[in-house]
C-alpha positions in Angstrom: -31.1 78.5 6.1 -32.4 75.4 8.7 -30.3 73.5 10.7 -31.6 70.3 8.3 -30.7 72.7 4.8 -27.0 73.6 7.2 -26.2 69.7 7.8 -28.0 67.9 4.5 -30.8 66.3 5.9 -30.6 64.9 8.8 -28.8 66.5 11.5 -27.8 63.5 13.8 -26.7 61.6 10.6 -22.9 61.6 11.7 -22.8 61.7 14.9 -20.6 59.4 16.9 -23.6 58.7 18.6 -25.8 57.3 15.6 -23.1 55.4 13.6 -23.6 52.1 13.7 -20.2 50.5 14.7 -18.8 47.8 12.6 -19.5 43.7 13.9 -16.4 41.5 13.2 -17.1 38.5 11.3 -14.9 34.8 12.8 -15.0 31.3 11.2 -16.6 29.3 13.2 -13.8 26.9 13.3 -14.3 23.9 15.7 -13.5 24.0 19.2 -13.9 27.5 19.2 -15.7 29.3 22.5 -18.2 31.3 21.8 -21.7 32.7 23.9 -25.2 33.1 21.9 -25.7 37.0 23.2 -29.3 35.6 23.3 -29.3 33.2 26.0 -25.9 32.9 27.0 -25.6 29.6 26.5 -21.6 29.2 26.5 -20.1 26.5 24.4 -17.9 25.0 21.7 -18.3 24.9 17.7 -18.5 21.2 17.2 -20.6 21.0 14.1 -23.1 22.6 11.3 -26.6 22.0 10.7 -29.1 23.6 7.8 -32.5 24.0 7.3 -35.6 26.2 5.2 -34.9 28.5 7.6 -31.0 28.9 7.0 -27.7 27.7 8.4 -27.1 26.9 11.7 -24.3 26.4 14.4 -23.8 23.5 17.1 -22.4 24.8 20.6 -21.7 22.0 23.2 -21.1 23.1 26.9 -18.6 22.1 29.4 -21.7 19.1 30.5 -21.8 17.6 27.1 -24.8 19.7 26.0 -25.4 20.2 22.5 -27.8 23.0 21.0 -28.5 24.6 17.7 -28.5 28.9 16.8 -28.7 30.3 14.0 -25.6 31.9 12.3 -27.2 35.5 12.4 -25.6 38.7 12.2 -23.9 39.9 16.3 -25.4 36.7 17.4 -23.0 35.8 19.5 -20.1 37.3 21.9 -16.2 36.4 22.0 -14.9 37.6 25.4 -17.8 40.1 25.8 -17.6 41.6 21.7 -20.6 40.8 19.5 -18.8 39.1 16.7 -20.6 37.7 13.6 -20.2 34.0 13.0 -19.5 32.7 9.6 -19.3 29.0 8.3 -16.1 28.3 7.1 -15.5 27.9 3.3 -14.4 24.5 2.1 -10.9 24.5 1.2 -9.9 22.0 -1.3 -7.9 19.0 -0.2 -3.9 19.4 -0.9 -2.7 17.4 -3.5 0.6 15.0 -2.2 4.0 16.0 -3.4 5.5 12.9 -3.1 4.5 9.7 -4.5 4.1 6.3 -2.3 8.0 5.8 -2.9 8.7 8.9 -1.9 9.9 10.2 -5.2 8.6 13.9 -6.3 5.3 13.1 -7.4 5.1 14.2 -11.2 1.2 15.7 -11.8 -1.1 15.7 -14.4 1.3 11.9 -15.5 0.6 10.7 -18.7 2.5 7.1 -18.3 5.5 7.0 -21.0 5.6 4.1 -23.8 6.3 1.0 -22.1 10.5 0.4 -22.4 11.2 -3.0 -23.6 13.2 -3.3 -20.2 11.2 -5.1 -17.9 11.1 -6.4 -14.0 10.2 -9.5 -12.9 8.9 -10.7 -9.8 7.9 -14.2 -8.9 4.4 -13.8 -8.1 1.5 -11.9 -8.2 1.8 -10.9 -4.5 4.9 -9.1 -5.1 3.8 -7.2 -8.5 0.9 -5.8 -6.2 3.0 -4.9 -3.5 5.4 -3.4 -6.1 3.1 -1.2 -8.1 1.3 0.0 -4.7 4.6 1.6 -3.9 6.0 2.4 -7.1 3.6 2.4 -9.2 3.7 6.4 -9.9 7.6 5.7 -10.6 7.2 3.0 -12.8 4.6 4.7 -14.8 7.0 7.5 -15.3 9.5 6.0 -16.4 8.1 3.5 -19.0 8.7 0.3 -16.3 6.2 -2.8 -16.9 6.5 -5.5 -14.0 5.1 -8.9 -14.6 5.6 -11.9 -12.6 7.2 -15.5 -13.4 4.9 -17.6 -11.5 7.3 -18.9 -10.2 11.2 -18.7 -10.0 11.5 -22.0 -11.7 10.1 -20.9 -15.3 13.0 -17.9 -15.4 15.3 -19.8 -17.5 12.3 -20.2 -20.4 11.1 -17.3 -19.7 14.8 -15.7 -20.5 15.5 -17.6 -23.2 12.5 -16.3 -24.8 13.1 -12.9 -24.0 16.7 -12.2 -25.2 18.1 -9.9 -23.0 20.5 -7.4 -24.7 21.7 -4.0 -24.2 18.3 -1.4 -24.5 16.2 -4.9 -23.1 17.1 -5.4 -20.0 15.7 -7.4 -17.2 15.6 -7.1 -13.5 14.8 -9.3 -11.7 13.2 -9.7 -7.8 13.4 -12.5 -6.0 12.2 -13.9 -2.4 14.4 -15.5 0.0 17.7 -14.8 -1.9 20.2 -16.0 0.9 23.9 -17.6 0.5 23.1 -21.2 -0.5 19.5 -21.3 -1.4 18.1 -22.6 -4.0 17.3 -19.0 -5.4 20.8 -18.1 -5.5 21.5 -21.3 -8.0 18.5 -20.3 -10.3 20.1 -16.9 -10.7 23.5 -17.0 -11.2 25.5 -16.4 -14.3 22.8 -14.5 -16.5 25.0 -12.3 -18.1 25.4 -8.6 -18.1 21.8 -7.5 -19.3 20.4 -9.1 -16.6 20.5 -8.0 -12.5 18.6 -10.1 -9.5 18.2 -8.4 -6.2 15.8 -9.5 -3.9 15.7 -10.0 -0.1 16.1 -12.4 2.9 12.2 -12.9 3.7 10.4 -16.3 3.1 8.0 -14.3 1.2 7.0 -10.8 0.2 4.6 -10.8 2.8 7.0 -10.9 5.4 8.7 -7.4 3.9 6.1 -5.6 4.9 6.7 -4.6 8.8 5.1 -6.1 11.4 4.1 -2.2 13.1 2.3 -1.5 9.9 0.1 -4.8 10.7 -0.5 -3.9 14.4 1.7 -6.7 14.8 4.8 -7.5 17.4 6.6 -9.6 15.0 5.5 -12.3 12.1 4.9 -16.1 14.0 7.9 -18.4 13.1 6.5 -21.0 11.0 8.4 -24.8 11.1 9.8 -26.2 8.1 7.5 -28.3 6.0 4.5 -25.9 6.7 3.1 -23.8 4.2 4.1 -20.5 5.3 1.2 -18.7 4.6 -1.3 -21.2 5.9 0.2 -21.0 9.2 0.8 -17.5 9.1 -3.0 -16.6 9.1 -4.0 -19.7 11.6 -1.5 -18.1 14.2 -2.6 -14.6 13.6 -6.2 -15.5 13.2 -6.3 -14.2 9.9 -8.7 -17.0 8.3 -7.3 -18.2 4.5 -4.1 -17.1 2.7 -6.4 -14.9 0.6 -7.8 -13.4 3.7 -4.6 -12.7 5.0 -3.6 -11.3 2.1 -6.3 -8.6 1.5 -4.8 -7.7 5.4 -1.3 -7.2 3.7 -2.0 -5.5 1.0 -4.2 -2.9 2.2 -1.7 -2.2 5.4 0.5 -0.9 2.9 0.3 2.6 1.9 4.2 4.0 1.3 7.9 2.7 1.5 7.5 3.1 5.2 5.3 0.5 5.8 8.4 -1.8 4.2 11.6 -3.7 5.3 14.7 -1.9 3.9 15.7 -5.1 2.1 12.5 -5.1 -0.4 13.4 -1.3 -0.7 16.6 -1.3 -2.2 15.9 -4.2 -4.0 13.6 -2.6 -5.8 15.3 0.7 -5.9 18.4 -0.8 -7.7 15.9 -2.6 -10.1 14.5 0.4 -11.3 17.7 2.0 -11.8 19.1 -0.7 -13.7 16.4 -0.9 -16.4 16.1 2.5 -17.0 19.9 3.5 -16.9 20.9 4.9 -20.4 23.6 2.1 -22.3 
């Protein structure tokens, strides 16, 4: 029998010698170090490129220096080892567990039948400011908002609603301070009927200042209209231009005052508590 009959073929086929050892394969992550075994050009993952001629990796060096190689198999060395780089695989995003109000956010909602409960606010300002925060809780729970355009018309708008037990309303309200004119409009509505609302001149002024890039909001005189001078001393253009800079600084209950929090809170709770 031949040594090649003896050892099945060939006879350097299993030696230790012969057998290819085994590259590790690394994300190439960014920021991590790595050397093209090529030309040893040393530098840092900072991006990805493709081409016809495949996928590529970007390295920059310690001088800013940015240059392309090709993500090929023991193309590059990691403290001296040939390792194989590897794009990494895009990992979807992670969906939030807790809604804007921070309430456990309830997926795959389908909004419940509106109650016959309601909330009122006084304008549309604050029913955008409202349903930015709490519009997932509001949605599960069956809550419509709508605004009064304008404290004045709550009265009517009462009498034509007919609060009773299973139709309630809440209602929010700016600037409710001992001895304002607020507190007189809402007083003595009866039992089917709660106002909260909070000590600001108006629902933009909940908001906090930090969330604005802001010190603190400019002190307007009496007789001014608040929100004209608001934007002429922040440089904010028109009311609706200041607005839009509100609005979109708002993205959860932390960007609020505590006042317009609870408010709201305790509004909530009070049209969907179970009579």
């Amino acid at each position: 029998m031949s040594a090649r009959d003896m050892y099945g073929g060939d006879i350097y086929s299993g030696h230790n010698r012969t057998r290819k050892t085994p590259v590790p394969t690394v994300n190439a992550e960014r920021d991590l170090v790595v050397e093209d075994a090529a030309s040893g050009f040393c530098g840092a993952v900072v991006g990805f490129d493709r081409s016809y001629d495949g996928e590529f990796v970007k390295l920059e060096d310690g001088r800013g220096k940015v240059r392309l190689f090709a993500l090929r198999e023991a193309a590059f060395l990691i403290d001296g080892r040939p390792v194989t780089l590897v794009r990494p695989k895009a990992t979807a995003p992670q969906q939030p567990t807790r809604s804007a109000s921070g309430s456990t956010k309830v997926e795959g909602l389908r909004a419940r039948v509106a109650r016959t409960s309601r909330i009122w606010v006084e304008g549309v300002h604050d029913a955008a400011l409202v349903e930015r925060v709490w519009g997932h809780d509001l949605r599960v729970e069956g809550v419509v908002v709508e605004h009064l355009e304008g404290l004045d018309n709550l009265g009517a708008r009462l009498t034509e609603f007919g609060p009773g037990p299973g139709a309630r309303v809440g209602v929010l309200v700016d600037h409710l301070v001992t001895g304002s004119k607020e507190t007189h409009l809402t007083a003595g509505l009866g039992p089917h009927v709660l106002v909260t609302g909070h000590p600001y001149i108006d629902v933009w002024q909940a908001v906090r200042p930090a969330a604005l890039g802001i010190d603190a909001w400019p002190v307007v005189p009496r007789g001014e209209d608040w929100k004209t001078g608001i934007c002429a001393r922040l440089g904010w253009g028109t009311p609706q231009q200041g607005w839009r800079r509100v609005y979109e600084a708002v993205d959860s209950f932390r960007d609020l005052e505590a006042p317009l929090i609870g408010a709201v809170e305790r509004l909530i709770d009070f049209v969907t508590e179970t009579e």
